[in-house]
mmCIF file of the N, C-alpha and C atoms, coordinates in Angstrom:
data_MODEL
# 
_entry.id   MODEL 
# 
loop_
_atom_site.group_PDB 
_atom_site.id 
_atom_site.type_symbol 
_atom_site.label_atom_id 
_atom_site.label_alt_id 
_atom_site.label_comp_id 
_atom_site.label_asym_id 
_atom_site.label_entity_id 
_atom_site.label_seq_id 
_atom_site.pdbx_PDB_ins_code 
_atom_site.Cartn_x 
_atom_site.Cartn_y 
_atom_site.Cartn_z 
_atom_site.occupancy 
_atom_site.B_iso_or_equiv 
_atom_site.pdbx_formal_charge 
_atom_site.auth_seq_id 
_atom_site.auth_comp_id 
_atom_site.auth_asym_id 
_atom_site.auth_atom_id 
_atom_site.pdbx_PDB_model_num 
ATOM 1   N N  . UNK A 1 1  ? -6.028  -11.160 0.311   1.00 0.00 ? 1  UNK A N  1 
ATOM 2   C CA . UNK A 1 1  ? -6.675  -9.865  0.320   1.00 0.00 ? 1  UNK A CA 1 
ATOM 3   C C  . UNK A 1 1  ? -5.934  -8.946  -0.642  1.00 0.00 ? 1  UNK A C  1 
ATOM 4   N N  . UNK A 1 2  ? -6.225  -8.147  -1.689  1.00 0.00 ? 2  UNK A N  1 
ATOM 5   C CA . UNK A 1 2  ? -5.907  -7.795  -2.622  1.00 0.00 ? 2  UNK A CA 1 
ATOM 6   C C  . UNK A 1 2  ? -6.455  -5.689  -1.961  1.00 0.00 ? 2  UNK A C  1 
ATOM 7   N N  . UNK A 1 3  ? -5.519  -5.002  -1.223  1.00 0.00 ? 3  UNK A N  1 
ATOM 8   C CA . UNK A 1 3  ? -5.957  -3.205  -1.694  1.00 0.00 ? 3  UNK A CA 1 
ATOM 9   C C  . UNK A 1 3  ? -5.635  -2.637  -2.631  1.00 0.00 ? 3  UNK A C  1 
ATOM 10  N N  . UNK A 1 4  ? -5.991  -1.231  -2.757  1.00 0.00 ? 4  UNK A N  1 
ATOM 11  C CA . UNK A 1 4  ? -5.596  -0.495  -3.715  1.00 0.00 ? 4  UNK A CA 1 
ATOM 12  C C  . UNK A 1 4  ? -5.611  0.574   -3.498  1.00 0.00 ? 4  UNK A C  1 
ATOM 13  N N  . UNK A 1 5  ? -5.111  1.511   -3.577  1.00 0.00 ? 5  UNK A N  1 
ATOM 14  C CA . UNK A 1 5  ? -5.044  3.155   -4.138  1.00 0.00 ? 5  UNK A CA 1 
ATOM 15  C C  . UNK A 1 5  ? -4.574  3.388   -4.726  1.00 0.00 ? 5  UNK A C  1 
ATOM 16  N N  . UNK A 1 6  ? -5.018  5.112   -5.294  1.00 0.00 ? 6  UNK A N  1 
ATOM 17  C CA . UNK A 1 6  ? -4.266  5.634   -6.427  1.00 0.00 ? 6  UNK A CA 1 
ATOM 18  C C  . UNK A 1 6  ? -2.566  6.383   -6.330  1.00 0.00 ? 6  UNK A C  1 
ATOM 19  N N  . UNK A 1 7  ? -2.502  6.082   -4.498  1.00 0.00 ? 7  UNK A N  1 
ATOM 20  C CA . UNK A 1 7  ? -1.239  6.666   -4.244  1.00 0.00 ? 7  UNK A CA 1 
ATOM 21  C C  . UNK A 1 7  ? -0.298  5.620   -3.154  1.00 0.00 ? 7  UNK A C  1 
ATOM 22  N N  . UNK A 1 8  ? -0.023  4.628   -3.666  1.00 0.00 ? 8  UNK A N  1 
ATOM 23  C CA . UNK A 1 8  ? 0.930   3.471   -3.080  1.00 0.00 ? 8  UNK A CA 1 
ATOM 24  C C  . UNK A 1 8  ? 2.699   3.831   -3.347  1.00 0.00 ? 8  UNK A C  1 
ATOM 25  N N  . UNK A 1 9  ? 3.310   4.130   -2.604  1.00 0.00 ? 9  UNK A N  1 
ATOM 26  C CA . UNK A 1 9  ? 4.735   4.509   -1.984  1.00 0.00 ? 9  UNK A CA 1 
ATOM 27  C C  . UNK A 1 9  ? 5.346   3.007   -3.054  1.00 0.00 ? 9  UNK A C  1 
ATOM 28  N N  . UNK A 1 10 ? 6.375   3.295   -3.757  1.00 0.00 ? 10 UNK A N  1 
ATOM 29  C CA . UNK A 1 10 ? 6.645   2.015   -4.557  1.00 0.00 ? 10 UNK A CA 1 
ATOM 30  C C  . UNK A 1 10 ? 7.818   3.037   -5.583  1.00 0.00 ? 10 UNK A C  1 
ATOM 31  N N  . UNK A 1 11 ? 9.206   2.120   -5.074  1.00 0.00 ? 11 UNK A N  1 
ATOM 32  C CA . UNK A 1 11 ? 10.158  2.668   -5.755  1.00 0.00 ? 11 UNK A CA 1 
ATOM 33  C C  . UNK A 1 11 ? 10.279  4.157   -6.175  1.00 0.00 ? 11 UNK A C  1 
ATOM 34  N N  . UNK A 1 12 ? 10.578  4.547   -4.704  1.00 0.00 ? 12 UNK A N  1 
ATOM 35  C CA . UNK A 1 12 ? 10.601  6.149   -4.558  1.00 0.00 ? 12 UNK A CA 1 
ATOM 36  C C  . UNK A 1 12 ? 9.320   6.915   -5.015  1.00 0.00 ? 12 UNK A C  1 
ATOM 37  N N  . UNK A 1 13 ? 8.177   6.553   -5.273  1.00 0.00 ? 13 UNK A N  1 
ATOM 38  C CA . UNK A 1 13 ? 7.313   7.687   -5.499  1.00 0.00 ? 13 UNK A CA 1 
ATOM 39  C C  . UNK A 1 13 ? 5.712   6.889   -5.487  1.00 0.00 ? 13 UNK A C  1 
ATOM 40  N N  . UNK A 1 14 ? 5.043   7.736   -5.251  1.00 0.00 ? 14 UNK A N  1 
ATOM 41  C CA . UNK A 1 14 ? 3.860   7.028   -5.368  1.00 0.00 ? 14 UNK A CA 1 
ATOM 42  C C  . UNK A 1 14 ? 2.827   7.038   -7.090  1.00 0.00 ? 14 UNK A C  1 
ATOM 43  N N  . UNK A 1 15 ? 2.451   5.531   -6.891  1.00 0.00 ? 15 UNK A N  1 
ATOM 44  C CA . UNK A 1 15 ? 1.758   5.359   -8.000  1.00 0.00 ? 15 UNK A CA 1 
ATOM 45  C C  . UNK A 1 15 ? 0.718   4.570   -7.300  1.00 0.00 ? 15 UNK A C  1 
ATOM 46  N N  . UNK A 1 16 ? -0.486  4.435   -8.599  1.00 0.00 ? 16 UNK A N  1 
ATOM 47  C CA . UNK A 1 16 ? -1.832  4.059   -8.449  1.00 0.00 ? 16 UNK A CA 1 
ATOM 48  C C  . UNK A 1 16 ? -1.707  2.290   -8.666  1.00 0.00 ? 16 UNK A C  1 
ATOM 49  N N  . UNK A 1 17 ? -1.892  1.565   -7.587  1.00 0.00 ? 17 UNK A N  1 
ATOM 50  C CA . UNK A 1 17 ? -1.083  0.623   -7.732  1.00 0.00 ? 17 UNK A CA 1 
ATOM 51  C C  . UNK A 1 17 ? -1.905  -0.701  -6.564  1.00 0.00 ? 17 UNK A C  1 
ATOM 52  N N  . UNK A 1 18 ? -2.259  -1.791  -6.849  1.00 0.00 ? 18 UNK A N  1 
ATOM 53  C CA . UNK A 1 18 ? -3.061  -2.614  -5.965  1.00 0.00 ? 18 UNK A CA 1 
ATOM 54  C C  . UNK A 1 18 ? -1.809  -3.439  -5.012  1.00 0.00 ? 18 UNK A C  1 
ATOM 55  N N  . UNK A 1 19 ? -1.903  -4.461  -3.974  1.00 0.00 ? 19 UNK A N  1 
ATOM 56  C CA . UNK A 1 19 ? -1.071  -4.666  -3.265  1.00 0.00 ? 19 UNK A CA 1 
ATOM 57  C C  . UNK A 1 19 ? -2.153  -6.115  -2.727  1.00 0.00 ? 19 UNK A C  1 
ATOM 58  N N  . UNK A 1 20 ? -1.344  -7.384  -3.103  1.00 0.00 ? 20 UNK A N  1 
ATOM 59  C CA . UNK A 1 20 ? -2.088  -8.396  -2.622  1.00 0.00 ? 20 UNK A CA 1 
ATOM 60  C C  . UNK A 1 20 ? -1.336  -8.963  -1.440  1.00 0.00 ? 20 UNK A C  1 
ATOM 61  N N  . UNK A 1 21 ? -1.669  -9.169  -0.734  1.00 0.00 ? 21 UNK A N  1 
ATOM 62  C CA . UNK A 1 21 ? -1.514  -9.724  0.827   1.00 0.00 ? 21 UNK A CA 1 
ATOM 63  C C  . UNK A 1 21 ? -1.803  -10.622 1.525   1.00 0.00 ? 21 UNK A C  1 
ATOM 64  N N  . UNK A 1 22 ? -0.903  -11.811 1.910   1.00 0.00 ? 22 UNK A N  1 
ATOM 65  C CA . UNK A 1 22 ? -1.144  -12.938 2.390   1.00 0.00 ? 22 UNK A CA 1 
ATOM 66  C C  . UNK A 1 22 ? -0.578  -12.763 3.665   1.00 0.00 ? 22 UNK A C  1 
ATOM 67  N N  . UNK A 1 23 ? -1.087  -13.665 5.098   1.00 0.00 ? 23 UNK A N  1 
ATOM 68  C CA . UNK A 1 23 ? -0.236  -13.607 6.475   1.00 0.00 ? 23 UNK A CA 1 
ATOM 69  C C  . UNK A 1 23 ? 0.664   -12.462 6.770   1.00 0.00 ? 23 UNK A C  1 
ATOM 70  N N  . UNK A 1 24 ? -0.276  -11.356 6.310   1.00 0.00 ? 24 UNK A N  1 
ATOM 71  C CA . UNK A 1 24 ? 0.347   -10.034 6.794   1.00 0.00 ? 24 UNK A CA 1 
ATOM 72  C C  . UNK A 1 24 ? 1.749   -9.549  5.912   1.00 0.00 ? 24 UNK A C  1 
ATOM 73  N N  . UNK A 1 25 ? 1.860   -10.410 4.629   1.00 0.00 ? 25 UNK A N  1 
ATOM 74  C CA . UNK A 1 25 ? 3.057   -10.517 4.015   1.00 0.00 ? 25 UNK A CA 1 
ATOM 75  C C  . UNK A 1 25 ? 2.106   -9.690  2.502   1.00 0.00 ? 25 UNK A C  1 
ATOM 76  N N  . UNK A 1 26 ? 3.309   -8.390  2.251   1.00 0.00 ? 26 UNK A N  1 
ATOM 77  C CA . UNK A 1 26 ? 2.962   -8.182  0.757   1.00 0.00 ? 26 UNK A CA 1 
ATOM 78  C C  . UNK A 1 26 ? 3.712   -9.527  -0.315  1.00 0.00 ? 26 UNK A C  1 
ATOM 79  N N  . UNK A 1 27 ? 2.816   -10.184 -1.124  1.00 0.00 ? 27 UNK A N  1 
ATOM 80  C CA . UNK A 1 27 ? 3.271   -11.237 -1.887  1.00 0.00 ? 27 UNK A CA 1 
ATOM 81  C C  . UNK A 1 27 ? 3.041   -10.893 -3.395  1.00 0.00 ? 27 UNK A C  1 
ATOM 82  N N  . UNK A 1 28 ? 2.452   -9.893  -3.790  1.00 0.00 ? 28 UNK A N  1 
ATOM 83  C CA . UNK A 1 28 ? 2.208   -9.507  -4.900  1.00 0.00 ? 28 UNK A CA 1 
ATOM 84  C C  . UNK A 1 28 ? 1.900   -7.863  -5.481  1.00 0.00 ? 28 UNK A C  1 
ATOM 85  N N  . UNK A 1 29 ? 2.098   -7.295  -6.624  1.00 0.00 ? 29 UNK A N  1 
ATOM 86  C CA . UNK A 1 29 ? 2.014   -5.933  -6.554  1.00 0.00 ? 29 UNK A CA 1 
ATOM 87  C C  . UNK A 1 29 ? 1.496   -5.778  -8.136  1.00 0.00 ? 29 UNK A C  1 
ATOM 88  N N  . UNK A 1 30 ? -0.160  -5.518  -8.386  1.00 0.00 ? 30 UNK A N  1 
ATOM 89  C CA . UNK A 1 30 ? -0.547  -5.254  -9.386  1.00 0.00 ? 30 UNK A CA 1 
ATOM 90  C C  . UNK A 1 30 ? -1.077  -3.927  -10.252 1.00 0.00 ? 30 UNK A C  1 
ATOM 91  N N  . UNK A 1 31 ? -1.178  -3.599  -11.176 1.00 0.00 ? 31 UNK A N  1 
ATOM 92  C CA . UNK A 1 31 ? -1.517  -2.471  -11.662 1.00 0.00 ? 31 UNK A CA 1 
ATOM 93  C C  . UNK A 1 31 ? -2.968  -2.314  -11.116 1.00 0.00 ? 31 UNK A C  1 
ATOM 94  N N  . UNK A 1 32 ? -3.099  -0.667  -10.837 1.00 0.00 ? 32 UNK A N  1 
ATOM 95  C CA . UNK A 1 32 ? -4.136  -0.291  -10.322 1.00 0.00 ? 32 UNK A CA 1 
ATOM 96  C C  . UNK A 1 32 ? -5.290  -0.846  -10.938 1.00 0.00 ? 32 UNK A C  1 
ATOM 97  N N  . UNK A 1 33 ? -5.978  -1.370  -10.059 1.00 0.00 ? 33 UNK A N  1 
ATOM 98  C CA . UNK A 1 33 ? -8.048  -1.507  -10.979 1.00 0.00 ? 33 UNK A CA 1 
ATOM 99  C C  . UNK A 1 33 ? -7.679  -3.010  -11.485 1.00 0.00 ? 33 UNK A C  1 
ATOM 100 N N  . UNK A 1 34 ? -6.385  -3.554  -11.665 1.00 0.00 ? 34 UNK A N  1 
ATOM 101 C CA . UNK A 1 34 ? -6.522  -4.533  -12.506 1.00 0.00 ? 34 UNK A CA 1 
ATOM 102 C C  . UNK A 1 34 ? -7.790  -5.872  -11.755 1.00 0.00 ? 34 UNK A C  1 
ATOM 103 N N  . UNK A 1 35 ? -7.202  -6.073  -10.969 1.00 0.00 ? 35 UNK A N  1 
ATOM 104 C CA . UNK A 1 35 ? -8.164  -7.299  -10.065 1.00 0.00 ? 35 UNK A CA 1 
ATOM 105 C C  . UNK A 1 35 ? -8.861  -6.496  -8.957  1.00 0.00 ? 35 UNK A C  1 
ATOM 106 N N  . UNK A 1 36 ? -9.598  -7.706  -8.711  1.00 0.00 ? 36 UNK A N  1 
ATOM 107 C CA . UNK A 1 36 ? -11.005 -6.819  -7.999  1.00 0.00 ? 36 UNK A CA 1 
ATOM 108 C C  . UNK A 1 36 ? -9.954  -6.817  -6.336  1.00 0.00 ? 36 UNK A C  1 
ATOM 109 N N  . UNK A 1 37 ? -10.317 -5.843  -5.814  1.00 0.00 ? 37 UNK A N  1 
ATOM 110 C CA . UNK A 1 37 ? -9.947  -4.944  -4.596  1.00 0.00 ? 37 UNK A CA 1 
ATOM 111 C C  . UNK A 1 37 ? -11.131 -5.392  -3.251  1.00 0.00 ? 37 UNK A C  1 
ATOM 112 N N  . UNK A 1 38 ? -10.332 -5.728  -2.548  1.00 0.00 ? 38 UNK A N  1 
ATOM 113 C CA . UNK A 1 38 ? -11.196 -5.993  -1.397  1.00 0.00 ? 38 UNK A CA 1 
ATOM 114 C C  . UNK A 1 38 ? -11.425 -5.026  -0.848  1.00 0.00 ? 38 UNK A C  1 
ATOM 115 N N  . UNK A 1 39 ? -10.213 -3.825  -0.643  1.00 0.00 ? 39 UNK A N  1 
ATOM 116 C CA . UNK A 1 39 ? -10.661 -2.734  0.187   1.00 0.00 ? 39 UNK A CA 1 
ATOM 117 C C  . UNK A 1 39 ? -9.913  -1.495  -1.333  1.00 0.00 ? 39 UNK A C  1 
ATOM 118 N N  . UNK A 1 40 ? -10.316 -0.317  -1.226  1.00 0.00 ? 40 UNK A N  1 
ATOM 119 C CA . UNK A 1 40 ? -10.223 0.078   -2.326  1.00 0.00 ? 40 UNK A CA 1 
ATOM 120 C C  . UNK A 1 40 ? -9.744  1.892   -1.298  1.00 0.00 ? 40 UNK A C  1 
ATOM 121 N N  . UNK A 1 41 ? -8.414  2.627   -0.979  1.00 0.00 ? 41 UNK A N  1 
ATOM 122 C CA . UNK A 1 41 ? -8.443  3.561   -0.445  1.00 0.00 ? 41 UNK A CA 1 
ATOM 123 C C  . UNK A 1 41 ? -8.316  4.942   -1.016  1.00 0.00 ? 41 UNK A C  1 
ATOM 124 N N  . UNK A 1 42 ? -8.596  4.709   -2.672  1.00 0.00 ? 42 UNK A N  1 
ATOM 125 C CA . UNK A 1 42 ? -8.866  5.883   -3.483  1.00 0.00 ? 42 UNK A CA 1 
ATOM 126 C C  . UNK A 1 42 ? -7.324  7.117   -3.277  1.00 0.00 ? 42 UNK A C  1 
ATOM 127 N N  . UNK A 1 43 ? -7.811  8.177   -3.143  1.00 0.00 ? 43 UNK A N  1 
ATOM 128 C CA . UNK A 1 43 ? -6.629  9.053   -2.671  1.00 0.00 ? 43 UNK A CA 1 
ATOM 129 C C  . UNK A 1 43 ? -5.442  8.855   -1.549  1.00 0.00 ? 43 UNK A C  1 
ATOM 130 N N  . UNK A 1 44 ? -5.783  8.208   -0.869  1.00 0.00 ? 44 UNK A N  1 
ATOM 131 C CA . UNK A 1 44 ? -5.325  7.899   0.410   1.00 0.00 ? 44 UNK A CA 1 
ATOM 132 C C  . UNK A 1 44 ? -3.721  7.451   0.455   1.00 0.00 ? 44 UNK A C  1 
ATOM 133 N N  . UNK A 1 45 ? -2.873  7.348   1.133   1.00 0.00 ? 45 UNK A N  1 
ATOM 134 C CA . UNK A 1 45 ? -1.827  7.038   1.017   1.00 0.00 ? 45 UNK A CA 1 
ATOM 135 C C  . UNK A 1 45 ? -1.369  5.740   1.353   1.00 0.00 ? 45 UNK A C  1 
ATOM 136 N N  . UNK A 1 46 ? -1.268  4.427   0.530   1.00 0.00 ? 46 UNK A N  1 
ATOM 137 C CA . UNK A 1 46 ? -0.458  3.521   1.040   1.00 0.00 ? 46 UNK A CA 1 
ATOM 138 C C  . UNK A 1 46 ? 1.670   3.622   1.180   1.00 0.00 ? 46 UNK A C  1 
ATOM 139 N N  . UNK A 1 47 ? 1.715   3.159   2.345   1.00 0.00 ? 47 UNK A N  1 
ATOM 140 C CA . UNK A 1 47 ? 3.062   3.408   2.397   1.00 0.00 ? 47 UNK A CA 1 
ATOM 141 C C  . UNK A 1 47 ? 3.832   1.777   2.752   1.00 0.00 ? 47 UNK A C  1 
ATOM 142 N N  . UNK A 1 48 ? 3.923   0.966   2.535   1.00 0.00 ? 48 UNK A N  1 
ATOM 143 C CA . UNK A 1 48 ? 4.323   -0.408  3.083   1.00 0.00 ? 48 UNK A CA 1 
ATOM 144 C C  . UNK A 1 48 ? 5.642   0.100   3.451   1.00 0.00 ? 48 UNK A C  1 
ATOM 145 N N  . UNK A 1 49 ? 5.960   -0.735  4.811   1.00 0.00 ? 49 UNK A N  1 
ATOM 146 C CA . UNK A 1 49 ? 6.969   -0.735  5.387   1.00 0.00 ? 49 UNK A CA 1 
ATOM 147 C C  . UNK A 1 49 ? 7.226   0.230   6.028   1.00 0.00 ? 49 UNK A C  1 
ATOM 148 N N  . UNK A 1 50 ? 6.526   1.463   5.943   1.00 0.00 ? 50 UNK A N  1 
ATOM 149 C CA . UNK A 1 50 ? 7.640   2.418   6.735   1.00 0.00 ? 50 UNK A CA 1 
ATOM 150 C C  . UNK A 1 50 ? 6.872   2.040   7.850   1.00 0.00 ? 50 UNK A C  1 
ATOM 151 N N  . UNK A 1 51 ? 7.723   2.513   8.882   1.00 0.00 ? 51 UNK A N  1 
ATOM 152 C CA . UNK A 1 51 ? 7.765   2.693   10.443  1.00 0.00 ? 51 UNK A CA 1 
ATOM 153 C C  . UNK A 1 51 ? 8.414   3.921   10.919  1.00 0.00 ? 51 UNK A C  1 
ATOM 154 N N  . UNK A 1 52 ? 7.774   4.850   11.929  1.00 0.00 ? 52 UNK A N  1 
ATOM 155 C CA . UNK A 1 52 ? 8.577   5.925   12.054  1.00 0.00 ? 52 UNK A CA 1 
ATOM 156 C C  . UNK A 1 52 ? 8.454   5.343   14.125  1.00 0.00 ? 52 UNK A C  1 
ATOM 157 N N  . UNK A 1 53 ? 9.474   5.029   14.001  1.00 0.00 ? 53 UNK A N  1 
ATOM 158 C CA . UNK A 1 53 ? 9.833   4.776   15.298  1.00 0.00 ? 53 UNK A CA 1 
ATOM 159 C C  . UNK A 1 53 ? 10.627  6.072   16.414  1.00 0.00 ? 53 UNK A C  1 
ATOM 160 N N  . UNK A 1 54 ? 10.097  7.324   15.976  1.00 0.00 ? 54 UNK A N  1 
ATOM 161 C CA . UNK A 1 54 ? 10.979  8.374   16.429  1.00 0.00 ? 54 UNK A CA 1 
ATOM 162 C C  . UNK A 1 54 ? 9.772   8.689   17.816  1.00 0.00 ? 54 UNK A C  1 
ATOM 163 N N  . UNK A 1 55 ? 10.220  9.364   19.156  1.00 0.00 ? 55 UNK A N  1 
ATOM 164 C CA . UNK A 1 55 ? 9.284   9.840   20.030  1.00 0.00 ? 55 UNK A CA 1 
ATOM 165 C C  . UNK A 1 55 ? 9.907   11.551  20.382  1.00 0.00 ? 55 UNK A C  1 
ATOM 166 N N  . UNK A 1 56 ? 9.106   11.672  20.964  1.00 0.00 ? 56 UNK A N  1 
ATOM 167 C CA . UNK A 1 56 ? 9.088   13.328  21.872  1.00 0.00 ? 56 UNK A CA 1 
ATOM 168 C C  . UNK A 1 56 ? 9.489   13.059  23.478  1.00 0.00 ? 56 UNK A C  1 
ATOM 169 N N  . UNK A 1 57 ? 10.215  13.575  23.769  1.00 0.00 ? 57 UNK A N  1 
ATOM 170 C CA . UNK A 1 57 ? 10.385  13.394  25.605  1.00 0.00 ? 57 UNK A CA 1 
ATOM 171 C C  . UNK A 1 57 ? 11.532  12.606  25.535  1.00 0.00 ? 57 UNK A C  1 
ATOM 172 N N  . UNK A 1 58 ? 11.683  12.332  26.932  1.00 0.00 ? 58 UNK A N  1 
ATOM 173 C CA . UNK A 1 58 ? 12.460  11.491  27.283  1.00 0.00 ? 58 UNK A CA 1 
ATOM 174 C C  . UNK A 1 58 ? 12.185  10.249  28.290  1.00 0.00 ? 58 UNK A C  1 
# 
């Protein structure tokens, strides 16, 4: 499965940037538009990896 947006989190900053994906594993990282996009999230923010594991309460 190959996404894309124009705002993918990638070495400190975001760029327009596709992200191919096997078994839930990023395995590849191509220039935006280059190959066809299964899902395509335009403005939207990809961020791989983060996790914000922080809560409220106790």
């Amino acid at each position: 499965m190959i996404i894309q947006s124009k705002r993918v989190w990638i070495a400190n900053g975001f760029i327009p940037a596709q992200l191919e994906i096997n078994d839930g594993k990023i395995t590849r990282i191509y220039d935006y538009d280059s190959q066809k996009a299964d899902e395509d999230y335009g403005e939207l923010r990809i961020v791989p990896g983060f996790i914000d594991v922080h809560s409220h309460g106790a």
